[in-house]
N, C-alpha and C positions, 0 to 999 in steps of 0.2 A: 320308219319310226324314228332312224337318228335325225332325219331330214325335218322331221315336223316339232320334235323336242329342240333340238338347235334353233327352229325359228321361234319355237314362243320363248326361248330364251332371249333371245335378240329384239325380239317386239316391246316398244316401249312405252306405247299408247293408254298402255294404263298405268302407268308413272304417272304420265300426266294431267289422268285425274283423280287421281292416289294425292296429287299436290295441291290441286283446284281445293278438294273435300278438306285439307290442314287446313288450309286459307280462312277458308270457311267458317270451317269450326274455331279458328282462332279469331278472327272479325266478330264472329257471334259470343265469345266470352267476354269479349272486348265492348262491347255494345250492351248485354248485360248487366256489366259491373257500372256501367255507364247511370246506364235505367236505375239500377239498384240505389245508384248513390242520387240521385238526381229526385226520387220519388223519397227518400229518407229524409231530405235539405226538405219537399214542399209538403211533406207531412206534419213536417215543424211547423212552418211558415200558416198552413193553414189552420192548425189548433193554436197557432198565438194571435190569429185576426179571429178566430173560431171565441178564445177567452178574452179578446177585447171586447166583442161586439154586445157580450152579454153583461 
């Protein structure tokens, strides 16, 4: 039993996709706030050619 607790302490295999999923999740906030700003600027842009055209 001390043999098999000793190794899954030592094992680190899932650190390293404990770090992949941060990544991840932080790419994907990042990209988000991206969209969010990007779709606010052409919601503008299309109700001011929206209040030209008419």
């Amino acid at each position: 039993m001390r043999r098999l607790f000793s190794r899954f302490l030592a094992d680190q295999s899932g650190a390293t996709a404990i770090e992949y999923c941060l990544i991840a999740t932080g790419l994907s906030i990042v990209i988000l706030a991206a969209v969010n700003g990007i779709g606010t600027t052409l919601n503008a842009t299309f109700t001011s050619v929206n209040s030209s055209l008419k």
